[in-house]
VEXTORLUM-438252 format. One record per residue (C-alpha): residue in one letter; x, y, z. Coordinates in steps of 0.25 Angstrom, whole numbers, plus 2048, in hexadecimal, padded with zeros to 3 digits. Last residue first. Example, Ala and Ser with C-alpha at 12.3 -4.5 7.8 and 13.67 -1.06 7.14 Angstrom:
BEGIN
+-----+------+-------+-----+
: res : east : north :  up :
+-----+------+-------+-----+
:   S :  837 :   7FC : 81D :
:   A :  831 :   7EE : 81F :
+-----+------+-------+-----+
This chain:
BEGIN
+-----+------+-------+-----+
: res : east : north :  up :
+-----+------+-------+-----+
:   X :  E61 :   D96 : F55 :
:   X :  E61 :   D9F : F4C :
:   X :  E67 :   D9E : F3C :
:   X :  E5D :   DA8 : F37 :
:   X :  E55 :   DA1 : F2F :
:   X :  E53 :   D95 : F39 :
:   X :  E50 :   D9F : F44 :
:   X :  E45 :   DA5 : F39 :
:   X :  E40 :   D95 : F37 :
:   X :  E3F :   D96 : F46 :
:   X :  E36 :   D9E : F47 :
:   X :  E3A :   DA9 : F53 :
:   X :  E34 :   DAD : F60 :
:   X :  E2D :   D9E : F64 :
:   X :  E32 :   D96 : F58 :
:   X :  E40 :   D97 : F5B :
:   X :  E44 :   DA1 : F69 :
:   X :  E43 :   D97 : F71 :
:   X :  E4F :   D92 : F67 :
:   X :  E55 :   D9D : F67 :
:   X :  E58 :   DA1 : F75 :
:   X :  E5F :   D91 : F75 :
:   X :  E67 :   D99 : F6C :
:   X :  E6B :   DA6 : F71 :
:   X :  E6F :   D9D : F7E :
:   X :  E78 :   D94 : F77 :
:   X :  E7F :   DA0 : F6F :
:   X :  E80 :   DA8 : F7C :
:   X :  E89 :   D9B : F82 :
:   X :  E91 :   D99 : F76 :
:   X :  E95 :   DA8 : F75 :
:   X :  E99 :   DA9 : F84 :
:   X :  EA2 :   D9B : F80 :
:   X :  EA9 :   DA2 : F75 :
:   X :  EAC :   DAD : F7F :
:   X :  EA4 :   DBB : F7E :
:   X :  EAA :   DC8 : F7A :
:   X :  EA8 :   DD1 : F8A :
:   X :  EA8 :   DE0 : F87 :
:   X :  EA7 :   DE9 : F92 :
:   X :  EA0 :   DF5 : F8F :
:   X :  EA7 :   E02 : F88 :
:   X :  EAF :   DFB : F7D :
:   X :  EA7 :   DF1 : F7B :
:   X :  E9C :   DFA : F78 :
:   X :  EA2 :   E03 : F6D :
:   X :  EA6 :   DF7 : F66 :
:   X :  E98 :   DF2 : F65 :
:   X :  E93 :   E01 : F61 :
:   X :  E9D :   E00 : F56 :
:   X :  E96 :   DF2 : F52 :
:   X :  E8A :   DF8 : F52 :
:   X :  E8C :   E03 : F4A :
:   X :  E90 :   DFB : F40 :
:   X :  E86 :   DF1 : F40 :
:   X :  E7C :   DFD : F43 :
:   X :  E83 :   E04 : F35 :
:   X :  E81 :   DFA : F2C :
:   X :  E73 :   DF5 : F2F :
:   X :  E6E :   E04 : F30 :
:   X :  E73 :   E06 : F21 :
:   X :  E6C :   DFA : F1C :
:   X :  E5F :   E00 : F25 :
:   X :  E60 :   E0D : F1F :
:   X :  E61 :   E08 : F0F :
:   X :  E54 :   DFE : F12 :
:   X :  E4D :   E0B : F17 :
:   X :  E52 :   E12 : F0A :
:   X :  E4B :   E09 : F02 :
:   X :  E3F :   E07 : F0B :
:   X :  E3C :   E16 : F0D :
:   X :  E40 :   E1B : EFD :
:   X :  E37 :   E0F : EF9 :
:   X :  E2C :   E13 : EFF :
:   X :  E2D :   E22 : EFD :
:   X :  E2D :   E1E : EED :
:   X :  E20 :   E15 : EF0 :
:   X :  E19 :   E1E : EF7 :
:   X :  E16 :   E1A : F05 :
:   X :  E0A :   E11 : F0A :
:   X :  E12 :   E04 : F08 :
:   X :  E1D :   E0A : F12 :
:   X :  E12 :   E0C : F1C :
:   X :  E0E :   E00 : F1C :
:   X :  E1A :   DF9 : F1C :
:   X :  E1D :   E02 : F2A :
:   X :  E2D :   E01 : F2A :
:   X :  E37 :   DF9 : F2F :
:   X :  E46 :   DFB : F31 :
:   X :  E4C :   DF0 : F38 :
:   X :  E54 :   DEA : F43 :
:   X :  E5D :   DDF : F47 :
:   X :  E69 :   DDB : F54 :
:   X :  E71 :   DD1 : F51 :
:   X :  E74 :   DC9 : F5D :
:   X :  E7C :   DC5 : F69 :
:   X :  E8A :   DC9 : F63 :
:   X :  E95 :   DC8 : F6F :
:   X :  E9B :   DD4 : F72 :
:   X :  E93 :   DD2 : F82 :
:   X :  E94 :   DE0 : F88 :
:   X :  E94 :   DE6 : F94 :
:   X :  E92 :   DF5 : F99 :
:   X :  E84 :   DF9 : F98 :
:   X :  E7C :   E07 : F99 :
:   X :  E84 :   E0F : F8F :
:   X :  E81 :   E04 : F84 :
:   X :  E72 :   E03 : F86 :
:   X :  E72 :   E12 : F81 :
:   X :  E67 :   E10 : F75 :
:   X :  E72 :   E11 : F6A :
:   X :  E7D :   E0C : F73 :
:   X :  E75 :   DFD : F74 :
:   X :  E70 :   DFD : F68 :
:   X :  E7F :   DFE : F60 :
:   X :  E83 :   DF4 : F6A :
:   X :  E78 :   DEA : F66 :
:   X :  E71 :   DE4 : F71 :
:   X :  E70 :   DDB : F7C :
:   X :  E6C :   DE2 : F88 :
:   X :  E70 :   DE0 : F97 :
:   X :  E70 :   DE6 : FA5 :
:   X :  E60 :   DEA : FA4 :
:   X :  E58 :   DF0 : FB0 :
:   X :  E66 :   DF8 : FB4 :
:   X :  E5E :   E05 : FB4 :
:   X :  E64 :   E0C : FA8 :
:   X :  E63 :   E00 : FA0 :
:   X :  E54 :   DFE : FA2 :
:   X :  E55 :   E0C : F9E :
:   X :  E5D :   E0A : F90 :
:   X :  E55 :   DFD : F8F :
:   X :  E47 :   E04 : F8D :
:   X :  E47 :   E0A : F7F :
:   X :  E4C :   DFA : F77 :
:   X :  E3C :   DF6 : F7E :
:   X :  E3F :   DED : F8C :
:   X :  E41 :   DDF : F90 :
:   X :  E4B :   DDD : F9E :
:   X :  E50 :   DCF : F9D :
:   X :  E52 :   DC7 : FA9 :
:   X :  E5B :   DBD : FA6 :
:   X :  E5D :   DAF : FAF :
:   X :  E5C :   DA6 : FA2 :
:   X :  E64 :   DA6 : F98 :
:   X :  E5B :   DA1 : F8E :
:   X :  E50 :   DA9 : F94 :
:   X :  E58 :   DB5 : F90 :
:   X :  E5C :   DB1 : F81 :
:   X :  E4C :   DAF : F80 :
:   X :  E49 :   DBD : F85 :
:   X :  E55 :   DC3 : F7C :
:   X :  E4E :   DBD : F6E :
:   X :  E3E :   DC1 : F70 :
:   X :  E40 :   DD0 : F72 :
:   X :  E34 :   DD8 : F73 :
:   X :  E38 :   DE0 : F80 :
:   X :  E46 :   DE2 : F7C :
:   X :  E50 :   DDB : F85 :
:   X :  E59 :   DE1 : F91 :
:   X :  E62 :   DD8 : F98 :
:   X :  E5F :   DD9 : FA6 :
:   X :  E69 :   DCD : FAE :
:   X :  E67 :   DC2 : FB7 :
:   X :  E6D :   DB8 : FAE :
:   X :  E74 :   DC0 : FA2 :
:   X :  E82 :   DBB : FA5 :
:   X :  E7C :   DAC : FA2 :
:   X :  E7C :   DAF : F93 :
:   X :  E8B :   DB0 : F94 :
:   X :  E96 :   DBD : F94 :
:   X :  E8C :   DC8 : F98 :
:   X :  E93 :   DD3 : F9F :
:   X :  E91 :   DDA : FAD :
:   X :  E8C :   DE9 : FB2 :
:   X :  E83 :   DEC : FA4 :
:   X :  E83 :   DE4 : F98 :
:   X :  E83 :   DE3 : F8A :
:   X :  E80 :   DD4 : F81 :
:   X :  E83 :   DD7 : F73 :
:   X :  E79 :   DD9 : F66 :
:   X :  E80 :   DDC : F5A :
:   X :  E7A :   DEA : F53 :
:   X :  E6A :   DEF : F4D :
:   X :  E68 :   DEB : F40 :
:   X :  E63 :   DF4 : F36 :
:   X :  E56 :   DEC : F2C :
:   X :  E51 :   DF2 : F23 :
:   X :  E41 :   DF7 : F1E :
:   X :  E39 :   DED : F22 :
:   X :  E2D :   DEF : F1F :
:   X :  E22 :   DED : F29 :
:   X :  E15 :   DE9 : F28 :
:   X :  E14 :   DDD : F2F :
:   X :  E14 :   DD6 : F21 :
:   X :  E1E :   DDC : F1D :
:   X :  E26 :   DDA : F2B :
:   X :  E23 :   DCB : F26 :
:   X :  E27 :   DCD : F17 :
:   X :  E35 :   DD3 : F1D :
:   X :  E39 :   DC8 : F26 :
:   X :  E37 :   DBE : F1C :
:   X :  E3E :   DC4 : F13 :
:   X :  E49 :   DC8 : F1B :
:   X :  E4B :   DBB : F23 :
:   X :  E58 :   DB6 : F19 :
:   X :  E5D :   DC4 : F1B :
:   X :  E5C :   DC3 : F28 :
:   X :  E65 :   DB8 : F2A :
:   X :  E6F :   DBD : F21 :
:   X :  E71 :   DCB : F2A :
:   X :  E71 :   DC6 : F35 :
:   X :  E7C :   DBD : F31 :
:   X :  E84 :   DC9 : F29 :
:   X :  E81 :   DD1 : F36 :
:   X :  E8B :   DC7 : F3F :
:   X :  E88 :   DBA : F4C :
:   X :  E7A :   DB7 : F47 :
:   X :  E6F :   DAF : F4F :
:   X :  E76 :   DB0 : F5D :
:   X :  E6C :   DB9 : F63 :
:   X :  E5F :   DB9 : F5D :
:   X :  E5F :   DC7 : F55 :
:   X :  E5B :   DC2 : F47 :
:   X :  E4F :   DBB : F4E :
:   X :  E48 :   DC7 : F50 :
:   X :  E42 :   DC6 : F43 :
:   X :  E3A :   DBC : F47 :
:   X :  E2F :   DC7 : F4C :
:   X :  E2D :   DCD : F3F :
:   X :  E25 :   DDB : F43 :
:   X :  E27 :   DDA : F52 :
:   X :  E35 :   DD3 : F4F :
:   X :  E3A :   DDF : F46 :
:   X :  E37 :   DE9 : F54 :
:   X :  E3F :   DE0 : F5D :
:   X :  E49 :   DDF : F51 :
:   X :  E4C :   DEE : F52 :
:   X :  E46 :   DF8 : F4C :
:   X :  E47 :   E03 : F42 :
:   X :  E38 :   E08 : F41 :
:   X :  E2B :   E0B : F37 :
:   X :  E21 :   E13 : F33 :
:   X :  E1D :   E17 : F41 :
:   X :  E0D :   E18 : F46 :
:   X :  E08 :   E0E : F3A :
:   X :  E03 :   E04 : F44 :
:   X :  E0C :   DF9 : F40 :
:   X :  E19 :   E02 : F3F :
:   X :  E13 :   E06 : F50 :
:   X :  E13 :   DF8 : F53 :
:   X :  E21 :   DF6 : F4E :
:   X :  E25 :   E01 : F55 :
:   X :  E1E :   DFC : F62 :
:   X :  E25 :   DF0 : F5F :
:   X :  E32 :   DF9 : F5E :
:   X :  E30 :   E00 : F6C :
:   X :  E2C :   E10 : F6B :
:   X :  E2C :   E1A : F5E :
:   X :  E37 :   E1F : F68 :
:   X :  E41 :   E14 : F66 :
:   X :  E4C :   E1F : F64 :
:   X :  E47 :   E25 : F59 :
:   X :  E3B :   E26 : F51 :
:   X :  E3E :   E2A : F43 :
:   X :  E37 :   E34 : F38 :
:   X :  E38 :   E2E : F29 :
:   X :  E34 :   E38 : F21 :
:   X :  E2F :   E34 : F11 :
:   X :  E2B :   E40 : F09 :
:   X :  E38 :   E47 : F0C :
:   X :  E3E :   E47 : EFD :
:   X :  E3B :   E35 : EFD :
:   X :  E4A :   E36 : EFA :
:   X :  E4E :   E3E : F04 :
:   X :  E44 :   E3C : F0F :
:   X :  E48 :   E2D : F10 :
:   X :  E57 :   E2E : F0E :
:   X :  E55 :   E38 : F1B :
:   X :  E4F :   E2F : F24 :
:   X :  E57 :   E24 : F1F :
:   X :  E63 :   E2C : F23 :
:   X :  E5D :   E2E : F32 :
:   X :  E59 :   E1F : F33 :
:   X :  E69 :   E1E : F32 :
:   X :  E6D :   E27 : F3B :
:   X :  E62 :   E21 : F44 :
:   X :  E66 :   E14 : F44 :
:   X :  E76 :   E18 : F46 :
:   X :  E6F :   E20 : F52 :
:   X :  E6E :   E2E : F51 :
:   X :  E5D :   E2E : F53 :
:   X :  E5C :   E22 : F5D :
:   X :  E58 :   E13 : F58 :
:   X :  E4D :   E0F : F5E :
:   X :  E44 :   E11 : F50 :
:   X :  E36 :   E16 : F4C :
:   X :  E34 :   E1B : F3D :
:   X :  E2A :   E26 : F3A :
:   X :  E28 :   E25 : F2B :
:   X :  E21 :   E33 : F25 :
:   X :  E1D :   E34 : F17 :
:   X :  E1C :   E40 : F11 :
:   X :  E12 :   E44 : F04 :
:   X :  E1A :   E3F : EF7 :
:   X :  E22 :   E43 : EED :
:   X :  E29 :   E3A : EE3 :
:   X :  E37 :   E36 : EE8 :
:   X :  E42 :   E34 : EDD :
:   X :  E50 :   E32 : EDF :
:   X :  E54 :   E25 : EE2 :
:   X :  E52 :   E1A : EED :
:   X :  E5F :   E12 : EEA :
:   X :  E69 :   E1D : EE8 :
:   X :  E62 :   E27 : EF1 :
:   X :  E62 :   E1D : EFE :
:   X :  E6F :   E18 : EFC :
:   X :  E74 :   E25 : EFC :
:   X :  E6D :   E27 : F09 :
:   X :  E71 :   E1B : F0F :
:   X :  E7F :   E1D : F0B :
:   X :  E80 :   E2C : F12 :
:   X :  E79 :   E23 : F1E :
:   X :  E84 :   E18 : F1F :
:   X :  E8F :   E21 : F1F :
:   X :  E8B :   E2A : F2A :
:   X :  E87 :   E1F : F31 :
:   X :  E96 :   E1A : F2F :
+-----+------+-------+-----+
């Protein structure tokens, strides 16, 4: 399927862009991302790469930082802003830190398939793209990162109360699990960076993530945890970006050849992560213990994720952007 998707990409990548590059001295893009080398991200990143140098004929390298090791996504964000890296493939942690309502998209409970996702940010994108703009972002593509689903280690978490007096991990910046938490109440989270849950893992400090599956065998998370939840929790986003200023500062021609086939790589990663991700799922309930929730588990997650979004209204999230999106 990768396979596929890349020959396709590059095609694509020669019909739409053309032939002609006029010569020009060697620009070099250094691109941060979590995602490991012979990931499905990486694979894909990889055949950007090489659209990239073959139709700009090498004037244009794009060199990538793997494995999260350009450092956290805000300092990634920071470090776009500061002209030290071109530009990253993050997560909706790192969007938020450039267009913070953003993260909405991922409240749990929000959507229940892509195609919803997939209409609700469409009718944000303009919006969401003249204020990365005006950050100094551009936004090259969005390429989602999988279904979220509850995963746990020694027992199973059928209803909210399940997590009482557990360690679920949660990423340091995120504004959405800690108001899910305190809903529940009797939850003792366990903040860290997307690098630091595999050791917290490791030493029992954490017993619980929610995250996709395809994320969770990527970065190890899976080997380390032997419960899971099949019902969907949320939709998890992410993004190519890239330093607008140092786009603008390109020749034209290698400009458009960066944008256009960056939009072709983020289209291709969107289909094969969901697919992925949904292989990885099938994968995972095989090897853990699967628990598919009742009617009346569902009913009782569905009140709690919406009591978390109303505190969340006005003091994470405008509510007009909770209105557009269907939230709440």
């Amino acid at each position: 399927m990768i396979r596929k998707i890349s020959a396709a990409l590059v095609a694509a990548t020669v019909a739409v862009i053309g032939t002609t590059s006029v010569a020009q001295a060697k620009t070099t893009l250094k691109i941060g991302t979590l995602a490991p080398p012979r990931s499905p991200w990486g694979k894909v990143f990889k055949t950007w790469t090489k659209a990239v140098d073959k139709k700009t004929n090498g004037e244009v390298e794009l060199t990538w930082l793997w494995n999260g090791t350009a450092g956290p996504e805000d300092a990634v964000v920071g470090k776009i802003k500061s002209g030290q890296l071109s530009g990253a493939a993050i997560t909706a942690v790192g969007l938020s830190k450039i267009y913070h309502p953003i993260l909405a998209l991922q409240i749990p409970g929000t959507f229940s398939s892509w195609a919803q996702l997939d209409s609700a940010r469409k009718g944000i994108l303009g919006e969401t793209q003249r204020a990365m703009a005006d950050a100094g972002f551009f936004l090259g593509g969005f390429g989602d990162v999988g279904i979220g689903h509850v995963m746990s280690k020694g027992f199973a978490v059928k209803m909210p109360e399940d997590m009482k007096g557990k360690h679920p991990g949660t990423i340091r910046d995120d504004v959405i699990g800690p108001k899910i938490y305190q809903v529940i109440g009797g939850v003792s989270a366990v903040p860290s960076d997307v690098t630091g849950f595999l050791p917290l893992l490791n030493s029992g400090a954490i017993d619980i993530m929610s995250t996709p599956a395809l994320a969770a065998e990527q970065l190890q998370w899976a080997s380390r945890l032997d419960h899971i939840n099949t019902g969907d929790v949320y939709f998890s986003i992410g993004a190519l970006v890239l330093s607008k200023k140092q786009l603008d500062a390109m020749p034209e021609d290698q400009r458009k050849i960066v944008e256009e086939t960056g939009d072709l790589a983020a289209k291709a990663l969107t289909k094969s992560i969901r697919s992925a991700d949904s292989k990885s799922f099938e994968r995972l309930k095989k090897k853990m213990e699967a628990h598919d929730p009742t009617d009346a588990e569902k009913a009782a997650w569905k009140e709690i994720y919406k009591k978390a979004c109303q505190r969340m209204k006005g003091a994470d999230f405008p509510a007009e952007m909770l209105a557009k999106i269907k939230a709440c």
